[in-house]
MMTF fields as JSON, N, C-alpha, C and O atoms, coordinates in Angstrom:
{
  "mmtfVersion": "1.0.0",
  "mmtfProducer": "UNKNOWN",
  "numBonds": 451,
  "numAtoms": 452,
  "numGroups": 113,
  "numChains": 1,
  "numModels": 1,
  "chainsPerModel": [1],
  "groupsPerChain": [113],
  "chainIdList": ["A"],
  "bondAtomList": [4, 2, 8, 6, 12, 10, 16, 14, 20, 18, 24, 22, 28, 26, 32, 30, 36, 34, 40, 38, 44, 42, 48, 46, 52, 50, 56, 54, 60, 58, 64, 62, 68, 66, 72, 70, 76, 74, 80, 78, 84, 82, 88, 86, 92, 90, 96, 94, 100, 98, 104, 102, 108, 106, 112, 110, 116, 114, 120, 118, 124, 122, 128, 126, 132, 130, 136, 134, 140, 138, 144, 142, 148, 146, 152, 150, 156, 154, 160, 158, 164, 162, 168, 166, 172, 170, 176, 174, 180, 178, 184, 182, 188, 186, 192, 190, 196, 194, 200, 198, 204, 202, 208, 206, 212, 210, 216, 214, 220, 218, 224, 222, 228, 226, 232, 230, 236, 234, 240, 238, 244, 242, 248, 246, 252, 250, 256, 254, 260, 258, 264, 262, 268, 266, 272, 270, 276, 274, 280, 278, 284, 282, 288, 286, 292, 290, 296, 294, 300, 298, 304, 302, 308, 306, 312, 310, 316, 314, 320, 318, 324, 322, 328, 326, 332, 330, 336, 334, 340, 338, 344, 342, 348, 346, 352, 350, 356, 354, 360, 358, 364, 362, 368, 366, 372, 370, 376, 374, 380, 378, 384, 382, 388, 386, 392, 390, 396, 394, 400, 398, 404, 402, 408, 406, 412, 410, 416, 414, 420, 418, 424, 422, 428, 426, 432, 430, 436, 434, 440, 438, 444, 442, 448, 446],
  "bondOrderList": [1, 1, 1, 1, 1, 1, 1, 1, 1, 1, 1, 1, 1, 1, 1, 1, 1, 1, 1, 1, 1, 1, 1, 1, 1, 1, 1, 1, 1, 1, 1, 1, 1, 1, 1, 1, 1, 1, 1, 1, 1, 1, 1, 1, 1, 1, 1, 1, 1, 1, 1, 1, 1, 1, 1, 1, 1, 1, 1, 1, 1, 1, 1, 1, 1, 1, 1, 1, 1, 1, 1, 1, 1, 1, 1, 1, 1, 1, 1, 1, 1, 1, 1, 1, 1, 1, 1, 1, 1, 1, 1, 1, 1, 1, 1, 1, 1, 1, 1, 1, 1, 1, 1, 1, 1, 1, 1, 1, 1, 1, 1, 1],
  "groupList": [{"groupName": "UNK", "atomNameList": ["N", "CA", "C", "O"], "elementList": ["N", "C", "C", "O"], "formalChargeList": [0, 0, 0, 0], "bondAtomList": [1, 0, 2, 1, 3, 2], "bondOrderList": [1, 1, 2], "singleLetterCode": "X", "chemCompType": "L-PEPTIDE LINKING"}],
  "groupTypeList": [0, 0, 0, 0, 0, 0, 0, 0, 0, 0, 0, 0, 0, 0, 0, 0, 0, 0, 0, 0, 0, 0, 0, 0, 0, 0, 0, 0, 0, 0, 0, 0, 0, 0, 0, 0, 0, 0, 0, 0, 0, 0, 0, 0, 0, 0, 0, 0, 0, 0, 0, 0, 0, 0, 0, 0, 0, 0, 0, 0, 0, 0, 0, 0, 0, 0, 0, 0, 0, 0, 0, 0, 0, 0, 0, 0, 0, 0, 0, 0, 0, 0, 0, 0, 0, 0, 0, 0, 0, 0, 0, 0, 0, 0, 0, 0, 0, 0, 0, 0, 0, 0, 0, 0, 0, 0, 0, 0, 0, 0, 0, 0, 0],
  "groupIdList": [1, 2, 3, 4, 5, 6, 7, 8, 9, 10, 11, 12, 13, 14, 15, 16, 17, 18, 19, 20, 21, 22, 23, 24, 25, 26, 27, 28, 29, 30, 31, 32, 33, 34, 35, 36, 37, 38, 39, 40, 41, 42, 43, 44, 45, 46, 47, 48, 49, 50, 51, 52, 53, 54, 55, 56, 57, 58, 59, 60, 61, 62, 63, 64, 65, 66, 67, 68, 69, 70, 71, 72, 73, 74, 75, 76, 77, 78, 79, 80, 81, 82, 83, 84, 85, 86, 87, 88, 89, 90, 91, 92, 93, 94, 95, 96, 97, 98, 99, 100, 101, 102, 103, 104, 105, 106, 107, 108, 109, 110, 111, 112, 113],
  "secStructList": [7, 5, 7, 7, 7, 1, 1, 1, 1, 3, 3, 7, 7, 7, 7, 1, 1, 1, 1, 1, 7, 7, 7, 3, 3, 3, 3, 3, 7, 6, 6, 1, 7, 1, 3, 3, 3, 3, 3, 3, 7, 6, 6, 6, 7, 7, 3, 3, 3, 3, 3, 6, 6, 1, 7, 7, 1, 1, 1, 7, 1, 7, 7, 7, 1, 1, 1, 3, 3, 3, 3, 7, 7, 7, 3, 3, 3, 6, 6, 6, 6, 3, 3, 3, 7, 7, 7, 3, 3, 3, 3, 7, 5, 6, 6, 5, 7, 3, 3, 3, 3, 3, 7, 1, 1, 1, 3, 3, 3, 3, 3, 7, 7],
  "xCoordList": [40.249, 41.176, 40.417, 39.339, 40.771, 40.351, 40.438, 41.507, 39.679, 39.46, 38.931, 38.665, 38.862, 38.688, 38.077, 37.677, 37.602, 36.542, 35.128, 34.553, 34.662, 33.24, 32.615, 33.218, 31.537, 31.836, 30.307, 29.317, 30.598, 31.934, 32.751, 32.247, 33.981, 34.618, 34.541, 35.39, 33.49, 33.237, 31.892, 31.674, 31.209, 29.758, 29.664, 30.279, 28.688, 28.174, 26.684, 26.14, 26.12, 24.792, 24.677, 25.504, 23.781, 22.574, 21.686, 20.467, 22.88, 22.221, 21.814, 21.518, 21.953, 21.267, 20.12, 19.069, 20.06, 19.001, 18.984, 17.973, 20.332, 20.712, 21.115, 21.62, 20.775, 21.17, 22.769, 23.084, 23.614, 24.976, 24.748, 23.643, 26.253, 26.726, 27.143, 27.83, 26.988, 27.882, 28.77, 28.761, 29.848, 30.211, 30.489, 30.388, 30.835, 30.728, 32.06, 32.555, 32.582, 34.037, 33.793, 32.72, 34.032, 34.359, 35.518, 36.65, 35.453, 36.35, 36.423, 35.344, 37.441, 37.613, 37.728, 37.904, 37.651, 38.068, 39.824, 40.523, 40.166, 41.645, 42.101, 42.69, 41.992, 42.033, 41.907, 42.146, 41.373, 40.965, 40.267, 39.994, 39.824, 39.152, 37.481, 36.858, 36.964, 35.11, 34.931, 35.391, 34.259, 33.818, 32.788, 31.902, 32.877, 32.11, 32.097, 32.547, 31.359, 31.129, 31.297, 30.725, 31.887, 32.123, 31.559, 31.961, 30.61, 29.432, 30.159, 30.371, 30.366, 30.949, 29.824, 29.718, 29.488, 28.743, 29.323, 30.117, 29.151, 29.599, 29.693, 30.609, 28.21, 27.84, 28.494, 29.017, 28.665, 29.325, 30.97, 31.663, 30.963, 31.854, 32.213, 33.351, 31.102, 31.046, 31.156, 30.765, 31.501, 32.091, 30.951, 31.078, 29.995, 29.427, 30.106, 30.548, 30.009, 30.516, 29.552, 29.03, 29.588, 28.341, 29.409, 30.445, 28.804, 30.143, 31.123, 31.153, 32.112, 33.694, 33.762, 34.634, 32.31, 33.153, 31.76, 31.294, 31.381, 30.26, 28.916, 29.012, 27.681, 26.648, 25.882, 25.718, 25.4, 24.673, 23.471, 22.847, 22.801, 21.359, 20.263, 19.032, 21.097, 20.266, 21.021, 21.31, 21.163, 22.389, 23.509, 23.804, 24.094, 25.544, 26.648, 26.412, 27.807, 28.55, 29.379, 30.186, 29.082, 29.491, 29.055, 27.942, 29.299, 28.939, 28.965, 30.152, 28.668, 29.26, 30.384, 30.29, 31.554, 32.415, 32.186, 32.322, 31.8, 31.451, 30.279, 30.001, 29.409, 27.865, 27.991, 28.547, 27.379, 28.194, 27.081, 26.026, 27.322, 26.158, 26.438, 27.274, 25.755, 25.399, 24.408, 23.927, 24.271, 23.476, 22.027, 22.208, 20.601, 20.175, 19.27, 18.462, 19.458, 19.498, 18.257, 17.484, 17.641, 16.839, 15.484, 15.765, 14.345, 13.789, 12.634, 12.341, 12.174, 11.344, 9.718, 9.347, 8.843, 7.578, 6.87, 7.115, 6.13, 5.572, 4.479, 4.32, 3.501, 2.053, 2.412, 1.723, 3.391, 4.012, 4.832, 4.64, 5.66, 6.384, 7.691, 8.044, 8.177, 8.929, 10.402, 10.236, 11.501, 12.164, 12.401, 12.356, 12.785, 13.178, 14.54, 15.264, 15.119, 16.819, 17.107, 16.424, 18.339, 19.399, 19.269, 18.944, 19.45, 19.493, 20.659, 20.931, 21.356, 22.324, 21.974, 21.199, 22.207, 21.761, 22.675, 23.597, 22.294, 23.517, 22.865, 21.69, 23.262, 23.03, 23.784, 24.915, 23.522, 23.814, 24.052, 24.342, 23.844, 23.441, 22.354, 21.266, 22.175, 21.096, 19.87, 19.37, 18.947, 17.89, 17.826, 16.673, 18.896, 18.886, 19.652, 20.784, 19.067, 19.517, 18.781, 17.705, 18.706, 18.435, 18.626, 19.411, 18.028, 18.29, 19.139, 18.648, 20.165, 20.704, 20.333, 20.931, 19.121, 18.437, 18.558, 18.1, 19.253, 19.458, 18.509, 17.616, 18.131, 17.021, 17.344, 16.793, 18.162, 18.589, 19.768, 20.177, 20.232, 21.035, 21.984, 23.03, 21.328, 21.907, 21.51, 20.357, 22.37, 21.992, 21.321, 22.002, 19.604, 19.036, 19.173, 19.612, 18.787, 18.65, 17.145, 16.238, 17.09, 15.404, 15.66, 16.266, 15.296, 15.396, 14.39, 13.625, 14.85, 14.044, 12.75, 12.881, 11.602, 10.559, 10.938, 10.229],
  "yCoordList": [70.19, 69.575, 68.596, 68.177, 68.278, 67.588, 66.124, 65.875, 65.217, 64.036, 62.724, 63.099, 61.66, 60.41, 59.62, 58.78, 59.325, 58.446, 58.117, 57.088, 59.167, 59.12, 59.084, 59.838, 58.4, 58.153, 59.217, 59.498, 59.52, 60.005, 61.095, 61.687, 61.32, 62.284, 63.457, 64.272, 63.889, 65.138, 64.837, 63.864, 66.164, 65.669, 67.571, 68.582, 67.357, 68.681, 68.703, 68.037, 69.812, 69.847, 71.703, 72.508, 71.873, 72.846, 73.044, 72.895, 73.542, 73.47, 74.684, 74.541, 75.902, 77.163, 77.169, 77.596, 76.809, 77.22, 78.285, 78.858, 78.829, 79.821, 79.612, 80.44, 78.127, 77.311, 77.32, 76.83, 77.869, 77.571, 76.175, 75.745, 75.241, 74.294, 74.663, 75.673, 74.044, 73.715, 72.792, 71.952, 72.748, 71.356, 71.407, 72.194, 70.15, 69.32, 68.529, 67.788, 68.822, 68.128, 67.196, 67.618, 66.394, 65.84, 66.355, 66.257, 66.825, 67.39, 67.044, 66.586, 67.116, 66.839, 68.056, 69.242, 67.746, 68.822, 68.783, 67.977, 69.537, 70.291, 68.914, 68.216, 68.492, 67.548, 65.634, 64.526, 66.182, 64.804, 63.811, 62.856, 63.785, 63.269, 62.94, 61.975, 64.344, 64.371, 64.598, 65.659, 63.82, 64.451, 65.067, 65.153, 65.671, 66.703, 66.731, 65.957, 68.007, 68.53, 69.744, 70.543, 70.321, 71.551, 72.063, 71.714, 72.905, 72.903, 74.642, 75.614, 74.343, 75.54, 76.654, 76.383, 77.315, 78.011, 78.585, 79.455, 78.323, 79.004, 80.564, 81.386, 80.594, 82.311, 83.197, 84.121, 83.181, 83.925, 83.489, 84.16, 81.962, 81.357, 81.42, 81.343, 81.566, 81.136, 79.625, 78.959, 78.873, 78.099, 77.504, 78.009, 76.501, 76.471, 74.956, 74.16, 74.898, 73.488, 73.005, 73.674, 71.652, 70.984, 70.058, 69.72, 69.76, 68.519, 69.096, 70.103, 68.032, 68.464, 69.315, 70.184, 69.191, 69.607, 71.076, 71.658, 71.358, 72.148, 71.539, 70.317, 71.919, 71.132, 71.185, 72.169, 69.701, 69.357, 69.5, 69.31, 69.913, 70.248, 68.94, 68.956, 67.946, 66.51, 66.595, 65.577, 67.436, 67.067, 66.653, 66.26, 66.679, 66.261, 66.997, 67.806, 66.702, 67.432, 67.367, 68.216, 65.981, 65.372, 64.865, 64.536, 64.298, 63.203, 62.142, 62.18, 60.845, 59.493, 59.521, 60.027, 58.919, 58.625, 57.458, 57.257, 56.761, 55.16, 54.835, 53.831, 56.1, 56.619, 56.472, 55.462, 57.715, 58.605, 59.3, 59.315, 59.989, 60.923, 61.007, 60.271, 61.838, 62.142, 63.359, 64.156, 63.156, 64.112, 63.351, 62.465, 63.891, 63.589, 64.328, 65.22, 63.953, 65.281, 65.659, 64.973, 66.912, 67.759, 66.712, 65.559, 67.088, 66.254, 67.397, 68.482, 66.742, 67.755, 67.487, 66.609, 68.166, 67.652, 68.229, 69.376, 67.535, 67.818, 68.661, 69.68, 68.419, 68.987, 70.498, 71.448, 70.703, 71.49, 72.509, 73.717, 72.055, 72.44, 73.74, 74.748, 72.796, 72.949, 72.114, 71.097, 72.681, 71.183, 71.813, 73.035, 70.612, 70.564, 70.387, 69.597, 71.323, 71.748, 70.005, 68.993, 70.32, 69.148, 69.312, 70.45, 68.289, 67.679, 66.982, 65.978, 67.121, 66.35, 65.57, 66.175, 64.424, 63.742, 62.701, 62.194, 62.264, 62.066, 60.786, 60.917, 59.376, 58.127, 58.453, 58.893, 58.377, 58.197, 57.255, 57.309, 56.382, 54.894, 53.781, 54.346, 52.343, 52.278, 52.726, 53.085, 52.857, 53.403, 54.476, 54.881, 55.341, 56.895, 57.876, 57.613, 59.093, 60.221, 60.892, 60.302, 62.082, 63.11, 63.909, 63.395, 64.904, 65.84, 67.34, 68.187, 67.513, 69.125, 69.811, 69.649, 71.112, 71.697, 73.021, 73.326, 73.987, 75.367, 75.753, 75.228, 77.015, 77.769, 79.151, 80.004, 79.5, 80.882, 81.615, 82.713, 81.053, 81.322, 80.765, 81.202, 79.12, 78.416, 76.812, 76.469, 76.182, 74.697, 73.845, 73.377, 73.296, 72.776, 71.335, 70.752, 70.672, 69.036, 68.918, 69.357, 68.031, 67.639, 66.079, 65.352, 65.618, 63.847, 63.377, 64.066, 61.778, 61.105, 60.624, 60.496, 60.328, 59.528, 58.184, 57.334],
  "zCoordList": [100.932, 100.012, 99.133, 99.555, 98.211, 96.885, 97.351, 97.909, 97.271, 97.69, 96.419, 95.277, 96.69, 95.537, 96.07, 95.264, 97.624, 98.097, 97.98, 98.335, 97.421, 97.308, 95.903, 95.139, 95.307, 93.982, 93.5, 94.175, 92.369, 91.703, 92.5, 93.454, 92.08, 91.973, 91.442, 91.803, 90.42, 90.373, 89.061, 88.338, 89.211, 88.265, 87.516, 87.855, 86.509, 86.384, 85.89, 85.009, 86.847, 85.929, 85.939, 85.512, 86.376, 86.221, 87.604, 87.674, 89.068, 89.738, 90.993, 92.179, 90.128, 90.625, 89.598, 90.077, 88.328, 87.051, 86.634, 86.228, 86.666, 85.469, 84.123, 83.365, 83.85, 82.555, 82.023, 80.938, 82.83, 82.927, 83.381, 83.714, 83.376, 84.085, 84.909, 84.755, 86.412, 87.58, 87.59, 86.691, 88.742, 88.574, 90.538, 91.48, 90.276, 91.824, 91.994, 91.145, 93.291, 93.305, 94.353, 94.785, 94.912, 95.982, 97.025, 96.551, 98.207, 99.005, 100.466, 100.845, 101.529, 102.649, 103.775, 103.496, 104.52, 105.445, 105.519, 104.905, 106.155, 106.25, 106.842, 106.017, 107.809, 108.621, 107.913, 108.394, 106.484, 105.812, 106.387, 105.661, 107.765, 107.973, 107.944, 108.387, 107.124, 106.785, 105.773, 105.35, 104.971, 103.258, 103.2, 104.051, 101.876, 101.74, 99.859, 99.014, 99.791, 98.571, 98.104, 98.846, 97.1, 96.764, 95.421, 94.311, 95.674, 94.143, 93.822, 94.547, 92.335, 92.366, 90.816, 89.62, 91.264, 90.253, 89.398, 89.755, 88.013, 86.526, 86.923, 86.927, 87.284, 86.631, 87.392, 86.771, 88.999, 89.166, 90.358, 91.123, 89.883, 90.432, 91.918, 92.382, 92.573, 94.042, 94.466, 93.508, 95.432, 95.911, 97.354, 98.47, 97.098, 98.328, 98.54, 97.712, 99.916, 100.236, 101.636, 102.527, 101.384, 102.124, 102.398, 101.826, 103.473, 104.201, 104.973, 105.68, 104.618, 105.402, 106.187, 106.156, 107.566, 108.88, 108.715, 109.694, 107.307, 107.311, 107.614, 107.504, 107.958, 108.237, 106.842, 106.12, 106.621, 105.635, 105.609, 104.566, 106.888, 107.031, 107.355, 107.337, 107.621, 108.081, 109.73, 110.358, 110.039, 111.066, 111.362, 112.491, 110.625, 110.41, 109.684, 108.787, 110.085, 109.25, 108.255, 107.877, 107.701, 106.587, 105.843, 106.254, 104.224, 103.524, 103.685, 104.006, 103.79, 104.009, 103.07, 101.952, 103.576, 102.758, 101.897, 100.691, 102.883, 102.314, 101.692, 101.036, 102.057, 100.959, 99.916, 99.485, 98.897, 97.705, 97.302, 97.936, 96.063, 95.954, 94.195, 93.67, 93.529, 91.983, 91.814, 92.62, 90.194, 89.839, 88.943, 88.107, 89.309, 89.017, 87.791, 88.048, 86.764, 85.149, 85.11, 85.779, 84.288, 84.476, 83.927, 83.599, 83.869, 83.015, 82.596, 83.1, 81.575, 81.15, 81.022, 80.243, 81.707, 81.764, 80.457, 80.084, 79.887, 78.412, 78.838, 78.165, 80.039, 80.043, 80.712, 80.339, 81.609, 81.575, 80.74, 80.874, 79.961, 79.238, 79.398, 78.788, 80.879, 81.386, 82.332, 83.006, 82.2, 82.671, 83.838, 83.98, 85.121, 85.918, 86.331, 85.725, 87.707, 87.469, 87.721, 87.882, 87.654, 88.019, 89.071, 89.408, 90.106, 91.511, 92.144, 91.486, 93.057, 93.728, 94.722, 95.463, 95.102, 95.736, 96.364, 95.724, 98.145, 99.043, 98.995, 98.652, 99.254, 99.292, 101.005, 100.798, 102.439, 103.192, 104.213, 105.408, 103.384, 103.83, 103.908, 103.791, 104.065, 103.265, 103.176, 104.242, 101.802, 101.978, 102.555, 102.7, 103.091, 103.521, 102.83, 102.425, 102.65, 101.808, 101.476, 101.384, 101.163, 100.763, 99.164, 98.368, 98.855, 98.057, 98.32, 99.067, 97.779, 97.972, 97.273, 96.209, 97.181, 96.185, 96.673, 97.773, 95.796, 95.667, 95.784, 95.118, 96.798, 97.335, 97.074, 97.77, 96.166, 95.864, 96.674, 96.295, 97.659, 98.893, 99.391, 99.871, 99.18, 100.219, 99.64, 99.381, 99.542, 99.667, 100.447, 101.359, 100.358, 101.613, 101.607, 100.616, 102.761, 103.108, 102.915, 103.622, 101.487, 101.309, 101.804, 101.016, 102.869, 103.618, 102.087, 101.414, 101.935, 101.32, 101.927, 103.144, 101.513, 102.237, 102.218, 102.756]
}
């Protein structure tokens, strides 16, 4: 279910890198009691959800509610000359969190250093 605790409430980037937009909802489990995230893909409008009662891949099965998470925008390296996707990212408490980065499949848990 659609939820308002965790900030923001919903984001969009670019985060399979099919250069469509995604967007990102904030969501709960059935139960409302675990947050979560629901990344929903443009291109072929699949629905992955991290959180709410699903495992996030740090061990757990939620978002912090009282956390929050965002998007962090592509950037583009000049010597390269190439940009880098959009990133979602869980603030789990202090100084803890991770990255959620599309692996073609599946949404993984990158821990912060």
């Amino acid at each position: 279910m659609l939820s308002s605790e965790l900030n923001p409430v919903y984001a969009v980037g670019d985060f399979d890198r099919d250069g469509l937009l995604d967007m990102v909802l904030e969501v709960k489990d059935r139960g409302g009691l675990r947050c979560g995230i629901a990344i929903l893909h443009r291109i072929d409008r699949s629905v992955h959800i991290v959180g709410a009662g699903r495992p996030v891949g740090n061990g757990k099965d939620e978002v912090a509610c009282r956390g929050g998470w965002g998007v962090q925008p592509a950037e583009y390296s000049h010597r390269d000359g190439i940009f880098s996707p959009d990133l979602l990212y869980v603030i789990a408490g202090r100084d803890r969190g991770g990255w959620l980065v599309w692996n073609g499949t599946t949404y993984v848990w990158v821990a912060w250093d």
